[in-house]
mmCIF file as gemmi writes it, N, C-alpha and C atoms, coordinates in Angstrom:
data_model
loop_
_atom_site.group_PDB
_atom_site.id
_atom_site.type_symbol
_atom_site.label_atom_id
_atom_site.label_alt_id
_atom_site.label_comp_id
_atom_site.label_asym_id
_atom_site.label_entity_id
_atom_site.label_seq_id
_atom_site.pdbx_PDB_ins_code
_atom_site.Cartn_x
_atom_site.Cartn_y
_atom_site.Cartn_z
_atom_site.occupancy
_atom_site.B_iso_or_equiv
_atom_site.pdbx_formal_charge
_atom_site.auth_seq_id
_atom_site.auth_asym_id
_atom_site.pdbx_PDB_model_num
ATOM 1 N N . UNK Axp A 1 ? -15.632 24.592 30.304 1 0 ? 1 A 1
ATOM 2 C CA . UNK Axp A 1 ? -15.738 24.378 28.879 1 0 ? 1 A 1
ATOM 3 C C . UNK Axp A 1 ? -14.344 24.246 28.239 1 0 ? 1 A 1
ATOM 4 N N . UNK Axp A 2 ? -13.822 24.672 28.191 1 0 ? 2 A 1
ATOM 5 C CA . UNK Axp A 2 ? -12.083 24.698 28.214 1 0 ? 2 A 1
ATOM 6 C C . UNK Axp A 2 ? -11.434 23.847 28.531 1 0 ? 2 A 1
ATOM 7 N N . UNK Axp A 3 ? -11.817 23.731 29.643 1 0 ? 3 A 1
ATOM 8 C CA . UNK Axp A 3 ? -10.691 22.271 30.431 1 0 ? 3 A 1
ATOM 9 C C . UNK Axp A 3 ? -11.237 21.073 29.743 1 0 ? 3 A 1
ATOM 10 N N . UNK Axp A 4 ? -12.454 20.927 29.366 1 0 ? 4 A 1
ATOM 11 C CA . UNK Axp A 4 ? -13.191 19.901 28.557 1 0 ? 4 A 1
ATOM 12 C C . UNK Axp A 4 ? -12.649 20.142 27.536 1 0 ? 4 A 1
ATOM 13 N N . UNK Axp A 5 ? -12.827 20.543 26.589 1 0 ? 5 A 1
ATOM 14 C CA . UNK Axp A 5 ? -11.665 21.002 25.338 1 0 ? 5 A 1
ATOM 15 C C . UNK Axp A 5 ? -10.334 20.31 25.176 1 0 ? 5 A 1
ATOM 16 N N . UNK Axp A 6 ? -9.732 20.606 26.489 1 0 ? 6 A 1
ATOM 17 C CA . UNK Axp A 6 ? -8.295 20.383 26.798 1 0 ? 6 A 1
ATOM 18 C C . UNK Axp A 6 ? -8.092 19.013 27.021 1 0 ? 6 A 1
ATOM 19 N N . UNK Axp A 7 ? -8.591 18.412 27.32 1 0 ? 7 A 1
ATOM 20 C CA . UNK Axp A 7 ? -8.98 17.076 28.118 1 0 ? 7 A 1
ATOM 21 C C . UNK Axp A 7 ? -9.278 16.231 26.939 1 0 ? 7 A 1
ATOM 22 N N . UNK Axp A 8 ? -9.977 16.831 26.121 1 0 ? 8 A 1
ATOM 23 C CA . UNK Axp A 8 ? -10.666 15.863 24.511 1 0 ? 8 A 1
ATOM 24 C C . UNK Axp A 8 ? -9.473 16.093 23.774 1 0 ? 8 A 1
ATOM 25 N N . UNK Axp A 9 ? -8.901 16.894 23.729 1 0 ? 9 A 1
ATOM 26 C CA . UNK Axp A 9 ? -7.239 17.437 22.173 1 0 ? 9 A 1
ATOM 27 C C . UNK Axp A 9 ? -6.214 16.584 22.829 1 0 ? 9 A 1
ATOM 28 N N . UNK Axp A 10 ? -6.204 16.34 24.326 1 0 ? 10 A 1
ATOM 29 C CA . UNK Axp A 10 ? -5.182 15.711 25.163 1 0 ? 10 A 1
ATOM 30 C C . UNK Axp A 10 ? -5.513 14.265 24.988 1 0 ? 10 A 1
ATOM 31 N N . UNK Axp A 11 ? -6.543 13.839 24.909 1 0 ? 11 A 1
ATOM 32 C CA . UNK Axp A 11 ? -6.82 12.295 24.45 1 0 ? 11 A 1
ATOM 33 C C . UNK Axp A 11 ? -6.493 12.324 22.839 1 0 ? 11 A 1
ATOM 34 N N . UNK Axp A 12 ? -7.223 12.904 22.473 1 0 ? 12 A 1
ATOM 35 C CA . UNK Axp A 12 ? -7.099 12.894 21.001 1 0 ? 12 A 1
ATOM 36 C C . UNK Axp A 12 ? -5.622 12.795 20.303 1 0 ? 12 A 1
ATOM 37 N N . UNK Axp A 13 ? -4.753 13.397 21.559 1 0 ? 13 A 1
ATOM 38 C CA . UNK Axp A 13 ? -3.138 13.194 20.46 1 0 ? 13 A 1
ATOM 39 C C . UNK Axp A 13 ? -2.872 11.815 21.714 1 0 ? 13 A 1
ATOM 40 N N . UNK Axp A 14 ? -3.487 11.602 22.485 1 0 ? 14 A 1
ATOM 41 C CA . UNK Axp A 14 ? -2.47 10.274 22.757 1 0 ? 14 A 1
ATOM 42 C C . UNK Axp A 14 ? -2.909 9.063 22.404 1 0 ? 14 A 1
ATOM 43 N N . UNK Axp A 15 ? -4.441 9.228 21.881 1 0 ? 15 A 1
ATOM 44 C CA . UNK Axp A 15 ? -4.903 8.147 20.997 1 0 ? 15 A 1
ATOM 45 C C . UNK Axp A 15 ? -3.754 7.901 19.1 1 0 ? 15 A 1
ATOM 46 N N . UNK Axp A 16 ? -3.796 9.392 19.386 1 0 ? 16 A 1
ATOM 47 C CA . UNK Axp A 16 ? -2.93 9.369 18.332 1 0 ? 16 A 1
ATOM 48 C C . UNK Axp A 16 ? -1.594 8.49 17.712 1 0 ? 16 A 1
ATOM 49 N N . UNK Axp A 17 ? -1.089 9.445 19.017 1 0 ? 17 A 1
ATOM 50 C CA . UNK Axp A 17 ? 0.111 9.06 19.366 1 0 ? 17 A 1
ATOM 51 C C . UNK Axp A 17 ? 0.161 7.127 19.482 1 0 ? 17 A 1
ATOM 52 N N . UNK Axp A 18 ? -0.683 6.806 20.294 1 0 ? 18 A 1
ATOM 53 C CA . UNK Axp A 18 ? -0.784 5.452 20.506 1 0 ? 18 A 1
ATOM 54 C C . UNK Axp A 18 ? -0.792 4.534 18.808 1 0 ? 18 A 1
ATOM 55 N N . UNK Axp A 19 ? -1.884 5.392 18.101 1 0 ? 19 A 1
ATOM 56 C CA . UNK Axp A 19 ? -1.923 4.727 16.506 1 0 ? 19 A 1
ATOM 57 C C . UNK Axp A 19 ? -0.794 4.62 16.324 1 0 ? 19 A 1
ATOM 58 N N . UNK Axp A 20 ? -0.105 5.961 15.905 1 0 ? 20 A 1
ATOM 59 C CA . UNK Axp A 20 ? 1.511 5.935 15.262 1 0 ? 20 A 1
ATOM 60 C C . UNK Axp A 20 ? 2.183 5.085 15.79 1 0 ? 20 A 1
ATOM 61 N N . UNK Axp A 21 ? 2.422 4.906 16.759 1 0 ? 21 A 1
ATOM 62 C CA . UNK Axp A 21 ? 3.555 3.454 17.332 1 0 ? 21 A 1
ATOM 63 C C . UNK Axp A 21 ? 2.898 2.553 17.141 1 0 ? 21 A 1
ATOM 64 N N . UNK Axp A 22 ? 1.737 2.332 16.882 1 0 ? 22 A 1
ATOM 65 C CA . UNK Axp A 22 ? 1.329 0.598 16.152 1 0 ? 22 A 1
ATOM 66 C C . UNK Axp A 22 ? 1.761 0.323 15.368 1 0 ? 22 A 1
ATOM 67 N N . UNK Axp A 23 ? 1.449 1.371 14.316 1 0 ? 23 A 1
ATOM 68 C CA . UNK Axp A 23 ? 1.394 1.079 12.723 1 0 ? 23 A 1
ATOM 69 C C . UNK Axp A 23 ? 3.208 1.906 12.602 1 0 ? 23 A 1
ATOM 70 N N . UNK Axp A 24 ? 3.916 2.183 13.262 1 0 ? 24 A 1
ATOM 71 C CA . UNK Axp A 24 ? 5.207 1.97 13.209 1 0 ? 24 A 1
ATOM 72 C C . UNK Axp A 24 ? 6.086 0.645 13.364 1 0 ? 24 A 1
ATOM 73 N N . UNK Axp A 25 ? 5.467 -0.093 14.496 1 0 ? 25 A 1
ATOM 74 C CA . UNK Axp A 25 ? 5.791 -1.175 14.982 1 0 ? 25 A 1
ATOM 75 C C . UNK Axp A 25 ? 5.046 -2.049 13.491 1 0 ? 25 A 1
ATOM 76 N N . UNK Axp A 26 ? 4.103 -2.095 13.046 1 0 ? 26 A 1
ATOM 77 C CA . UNK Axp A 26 ? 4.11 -3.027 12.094 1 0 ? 26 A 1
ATOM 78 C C . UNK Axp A 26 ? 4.362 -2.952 10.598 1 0 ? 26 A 1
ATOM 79 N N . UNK Axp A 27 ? 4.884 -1.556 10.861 1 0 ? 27 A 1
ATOM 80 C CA . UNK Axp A 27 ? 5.941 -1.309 9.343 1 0 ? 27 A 1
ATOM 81 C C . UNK Axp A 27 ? 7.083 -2.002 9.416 1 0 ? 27 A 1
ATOM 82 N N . UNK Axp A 28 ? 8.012 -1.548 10.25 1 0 ? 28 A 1
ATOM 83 C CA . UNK Axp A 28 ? 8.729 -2.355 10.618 1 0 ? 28 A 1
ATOM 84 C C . UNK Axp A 28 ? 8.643 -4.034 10.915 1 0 ? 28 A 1
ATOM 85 N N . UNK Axp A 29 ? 7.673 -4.277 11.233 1 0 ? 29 A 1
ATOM 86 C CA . UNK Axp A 29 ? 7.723 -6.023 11.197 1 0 ? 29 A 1
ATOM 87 C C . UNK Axp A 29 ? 7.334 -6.417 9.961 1 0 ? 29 A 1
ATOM 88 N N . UNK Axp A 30 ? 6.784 -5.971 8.994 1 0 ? 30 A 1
ATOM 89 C CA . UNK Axp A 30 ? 5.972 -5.74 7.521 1 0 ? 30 A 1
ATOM 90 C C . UNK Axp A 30 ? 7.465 -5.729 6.402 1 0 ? 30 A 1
ATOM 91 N N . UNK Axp A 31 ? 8.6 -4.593 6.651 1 0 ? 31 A 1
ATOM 92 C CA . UNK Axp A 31 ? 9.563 -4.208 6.054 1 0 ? 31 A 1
ATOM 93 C C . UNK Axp A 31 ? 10.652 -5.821 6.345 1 0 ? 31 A 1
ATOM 94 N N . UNK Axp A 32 ? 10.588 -6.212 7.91 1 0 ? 32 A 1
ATOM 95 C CA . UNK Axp A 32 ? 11.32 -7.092 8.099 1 0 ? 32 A 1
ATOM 96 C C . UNK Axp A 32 ? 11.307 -8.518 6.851 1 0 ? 32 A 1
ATOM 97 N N . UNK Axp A 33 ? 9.92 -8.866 7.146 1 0 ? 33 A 1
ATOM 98 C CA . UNK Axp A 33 ? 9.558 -9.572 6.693 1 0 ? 33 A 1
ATOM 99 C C . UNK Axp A 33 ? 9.692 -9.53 4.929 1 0 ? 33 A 1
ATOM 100 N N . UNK Axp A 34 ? 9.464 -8.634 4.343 1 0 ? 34 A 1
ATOM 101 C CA . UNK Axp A 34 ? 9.775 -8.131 3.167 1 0 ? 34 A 1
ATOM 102 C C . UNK Axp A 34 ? 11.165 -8.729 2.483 1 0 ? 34 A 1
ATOM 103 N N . UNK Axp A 35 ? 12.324 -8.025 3.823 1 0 ? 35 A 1
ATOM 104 C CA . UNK Axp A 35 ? 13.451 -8.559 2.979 1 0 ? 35 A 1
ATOM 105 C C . UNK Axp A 35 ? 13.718 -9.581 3.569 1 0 ? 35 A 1
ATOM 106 N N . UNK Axp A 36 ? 13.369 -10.8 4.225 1 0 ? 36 A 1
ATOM 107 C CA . UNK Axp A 36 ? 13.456 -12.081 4.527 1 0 ? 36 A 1
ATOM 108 C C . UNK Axp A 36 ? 12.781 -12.894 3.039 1 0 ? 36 A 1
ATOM 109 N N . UNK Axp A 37 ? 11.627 -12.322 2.467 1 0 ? 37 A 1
ATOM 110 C CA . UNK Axp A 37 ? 11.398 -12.708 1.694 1 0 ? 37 A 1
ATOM 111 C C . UNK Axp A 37 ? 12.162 -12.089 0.37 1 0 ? 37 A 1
ATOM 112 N N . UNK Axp A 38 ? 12.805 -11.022 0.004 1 0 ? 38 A 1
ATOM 113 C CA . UNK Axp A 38 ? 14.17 -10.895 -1.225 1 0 ? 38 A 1
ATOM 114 C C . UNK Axp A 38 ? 14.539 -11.67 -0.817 1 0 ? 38 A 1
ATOM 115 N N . UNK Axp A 39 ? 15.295 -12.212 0.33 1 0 ? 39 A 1
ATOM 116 C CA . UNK Axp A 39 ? 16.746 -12.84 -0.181 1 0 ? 39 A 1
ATOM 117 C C . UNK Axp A 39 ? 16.217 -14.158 -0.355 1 0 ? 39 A 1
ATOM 118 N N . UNK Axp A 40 ? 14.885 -15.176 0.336 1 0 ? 40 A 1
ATOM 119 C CA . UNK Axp A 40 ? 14.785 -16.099 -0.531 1 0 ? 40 A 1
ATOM 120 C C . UNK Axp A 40 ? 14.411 -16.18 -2.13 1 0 ? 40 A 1
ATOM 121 N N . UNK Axp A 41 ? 14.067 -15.145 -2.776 1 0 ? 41 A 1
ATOM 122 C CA . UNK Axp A 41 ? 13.398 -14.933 -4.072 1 0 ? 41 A 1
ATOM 123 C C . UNK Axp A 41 ? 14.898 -14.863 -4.786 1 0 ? 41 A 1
ATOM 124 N N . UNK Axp A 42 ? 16.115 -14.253 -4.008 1 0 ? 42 A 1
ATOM 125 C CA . UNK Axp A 42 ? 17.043 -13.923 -4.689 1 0 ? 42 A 1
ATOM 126 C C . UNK Axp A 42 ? 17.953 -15.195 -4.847 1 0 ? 42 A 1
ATOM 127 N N . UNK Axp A 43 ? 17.712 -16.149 -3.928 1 0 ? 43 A 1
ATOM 128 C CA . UNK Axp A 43 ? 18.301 -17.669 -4.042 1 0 ? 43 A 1
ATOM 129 C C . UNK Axp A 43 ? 18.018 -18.049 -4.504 1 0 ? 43 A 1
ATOM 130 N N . UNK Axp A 44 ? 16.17 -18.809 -4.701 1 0 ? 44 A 1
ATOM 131 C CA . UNK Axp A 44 ? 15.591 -19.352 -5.564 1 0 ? 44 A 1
ATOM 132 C C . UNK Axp A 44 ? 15.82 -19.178 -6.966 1 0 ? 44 A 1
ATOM 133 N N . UNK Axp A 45 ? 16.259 -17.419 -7.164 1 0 ? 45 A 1
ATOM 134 C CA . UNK Axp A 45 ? 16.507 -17.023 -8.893 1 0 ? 45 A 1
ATOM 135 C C . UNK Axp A 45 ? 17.692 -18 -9.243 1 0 ? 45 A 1
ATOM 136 N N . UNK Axp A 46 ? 18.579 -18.157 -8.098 1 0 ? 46 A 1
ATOM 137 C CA . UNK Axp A 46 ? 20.532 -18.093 -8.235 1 0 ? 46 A 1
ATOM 138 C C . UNK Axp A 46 ? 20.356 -19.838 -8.693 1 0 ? 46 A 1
ATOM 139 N N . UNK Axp A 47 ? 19.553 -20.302 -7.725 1 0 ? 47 A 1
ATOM 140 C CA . UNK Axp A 47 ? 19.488 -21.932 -7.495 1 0 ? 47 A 1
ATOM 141 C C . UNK Axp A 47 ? 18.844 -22.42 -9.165 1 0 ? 47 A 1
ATOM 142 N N . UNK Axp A 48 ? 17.892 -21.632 -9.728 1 0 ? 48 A 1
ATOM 143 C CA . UNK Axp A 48 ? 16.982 -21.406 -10.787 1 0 ? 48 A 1
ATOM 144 C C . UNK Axp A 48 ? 18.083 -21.497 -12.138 1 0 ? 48 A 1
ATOM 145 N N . UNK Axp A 49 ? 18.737 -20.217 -11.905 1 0 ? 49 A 1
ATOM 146 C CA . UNK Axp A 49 ? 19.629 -19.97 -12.827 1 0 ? 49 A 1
ATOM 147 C C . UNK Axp A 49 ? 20.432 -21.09 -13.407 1 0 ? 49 A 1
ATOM 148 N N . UNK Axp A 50 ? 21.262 -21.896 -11.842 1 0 ? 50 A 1
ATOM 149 C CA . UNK Axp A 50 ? 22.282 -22.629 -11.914 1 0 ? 50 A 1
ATOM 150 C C . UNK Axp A 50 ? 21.69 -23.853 -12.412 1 0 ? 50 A 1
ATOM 151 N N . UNK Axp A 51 ? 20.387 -24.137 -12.277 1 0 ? 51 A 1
ATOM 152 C CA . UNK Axp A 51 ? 19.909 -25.524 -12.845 1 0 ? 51 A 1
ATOM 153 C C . UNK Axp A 51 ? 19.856 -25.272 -14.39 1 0 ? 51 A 1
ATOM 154 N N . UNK Axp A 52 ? 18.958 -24.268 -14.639 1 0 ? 52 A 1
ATOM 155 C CA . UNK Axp A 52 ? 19.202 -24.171 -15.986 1 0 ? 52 A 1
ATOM 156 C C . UNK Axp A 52 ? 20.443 -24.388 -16.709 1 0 ? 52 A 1
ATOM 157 N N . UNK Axp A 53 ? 21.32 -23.598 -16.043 1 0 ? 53 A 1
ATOM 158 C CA . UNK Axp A 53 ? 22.834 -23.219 -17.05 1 0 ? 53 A 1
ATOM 159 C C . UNK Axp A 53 ? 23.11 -25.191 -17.256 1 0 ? 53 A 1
ATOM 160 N N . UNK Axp A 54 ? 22.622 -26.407 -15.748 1 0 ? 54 A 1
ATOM 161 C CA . UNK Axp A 54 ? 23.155 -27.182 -16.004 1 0 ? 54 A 1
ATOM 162 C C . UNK Axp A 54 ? 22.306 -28.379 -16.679 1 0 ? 54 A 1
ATOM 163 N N . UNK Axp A 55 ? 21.429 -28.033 -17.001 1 0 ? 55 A 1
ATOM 164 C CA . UNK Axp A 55 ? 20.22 -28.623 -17.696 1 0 ? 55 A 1
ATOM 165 C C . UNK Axp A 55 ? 20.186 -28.302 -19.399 1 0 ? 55 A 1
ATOM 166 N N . UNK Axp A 56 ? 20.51 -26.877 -20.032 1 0 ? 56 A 1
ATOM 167 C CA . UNK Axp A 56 ? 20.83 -26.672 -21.027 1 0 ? 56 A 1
ATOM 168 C C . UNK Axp A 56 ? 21.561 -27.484 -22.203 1 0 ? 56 A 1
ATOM 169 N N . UNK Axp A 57 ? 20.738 -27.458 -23.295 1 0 ? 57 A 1
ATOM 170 C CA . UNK Axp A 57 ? 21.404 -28.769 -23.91 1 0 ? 57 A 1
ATOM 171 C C . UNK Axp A 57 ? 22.427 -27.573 -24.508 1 0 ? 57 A 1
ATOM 172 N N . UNK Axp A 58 ? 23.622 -27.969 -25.047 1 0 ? 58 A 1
ATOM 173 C CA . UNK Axp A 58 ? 25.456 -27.128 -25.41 1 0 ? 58 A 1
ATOM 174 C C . UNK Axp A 58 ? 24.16 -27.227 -27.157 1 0 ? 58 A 1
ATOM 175 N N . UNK Axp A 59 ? 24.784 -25.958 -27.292 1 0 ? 59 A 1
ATOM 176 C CA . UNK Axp A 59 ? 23.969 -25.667 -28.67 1 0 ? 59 A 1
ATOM 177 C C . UNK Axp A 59 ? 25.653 -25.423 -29.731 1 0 ? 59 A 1
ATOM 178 N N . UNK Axp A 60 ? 25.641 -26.099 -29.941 1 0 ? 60 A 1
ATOM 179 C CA . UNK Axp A 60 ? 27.368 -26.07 -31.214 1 0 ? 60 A 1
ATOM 180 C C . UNK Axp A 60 ? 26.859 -24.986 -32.25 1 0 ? 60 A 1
ATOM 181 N N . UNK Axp A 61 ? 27.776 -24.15 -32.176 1 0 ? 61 A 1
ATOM 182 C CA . UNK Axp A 61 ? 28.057 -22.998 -33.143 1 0 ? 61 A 1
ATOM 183 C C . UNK Axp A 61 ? 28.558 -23.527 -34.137 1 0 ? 61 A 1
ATOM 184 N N . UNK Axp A 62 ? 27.569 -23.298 -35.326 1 0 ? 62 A 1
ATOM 185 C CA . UNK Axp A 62 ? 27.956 -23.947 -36.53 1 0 ? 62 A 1
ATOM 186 C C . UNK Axp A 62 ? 27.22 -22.589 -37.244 1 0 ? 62 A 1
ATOM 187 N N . UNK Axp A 63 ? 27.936 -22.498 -38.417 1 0 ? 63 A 1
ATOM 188 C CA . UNK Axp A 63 ? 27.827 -21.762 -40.191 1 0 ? 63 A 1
ATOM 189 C C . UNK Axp A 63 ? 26.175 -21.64 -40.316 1 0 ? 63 A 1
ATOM 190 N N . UNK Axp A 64 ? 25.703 -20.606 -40.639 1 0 ? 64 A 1
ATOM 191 C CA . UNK Axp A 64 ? 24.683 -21.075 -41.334 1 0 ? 64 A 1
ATOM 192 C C . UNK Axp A 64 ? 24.888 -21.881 -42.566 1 0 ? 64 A 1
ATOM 193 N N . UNK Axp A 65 ? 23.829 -22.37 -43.64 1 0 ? 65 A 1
ATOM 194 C CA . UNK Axp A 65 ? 24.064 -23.038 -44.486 1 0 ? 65 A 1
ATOM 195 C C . UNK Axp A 65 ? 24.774 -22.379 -45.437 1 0 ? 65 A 1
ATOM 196 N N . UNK Axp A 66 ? 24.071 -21.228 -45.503 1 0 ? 66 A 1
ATOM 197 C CA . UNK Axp A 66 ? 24.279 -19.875 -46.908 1 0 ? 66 A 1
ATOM 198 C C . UNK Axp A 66 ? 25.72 -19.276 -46.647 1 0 ? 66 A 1
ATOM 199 N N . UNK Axp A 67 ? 26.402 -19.822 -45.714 1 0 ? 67 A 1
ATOM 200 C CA . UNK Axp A 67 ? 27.732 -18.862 -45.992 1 0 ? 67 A 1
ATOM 201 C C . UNK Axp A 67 ? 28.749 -20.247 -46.798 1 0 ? 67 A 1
């Protein structure tokens, strides 16, 4: 009865064990992937930005009327 016991807690943590390194292994490929995708989001902003700044019509600083 015991050794049966022992035998089921002894599967039971290496089933375990087996989960945890999956779902470690696909945090890590999950996290990878993550910041592959910042740094294109962070180009696209830069590339974004720079079109605008060169697309912007020059707005001339002028008086209001009332001064």
């Amino acid at each position: 009865m015991d050794e049966e016991r022992l035998v089921k807690l002894e599967t039971l943590a290496a089933e375990q064990e087996k989960t945890i390194e999956e779902l470690s292994a696909q945090l890590a490929e999950q996290w990878a992937l993550i910041e592959r995708v910042q740094k294109k989001l962070d180009l696209l902003t830069e590339r974004f930005l720079a079109l605008e700044e060169r697309t912007a019509p020059e707005v001339p600083v002028t008086r209001p009327p009332h001064w």
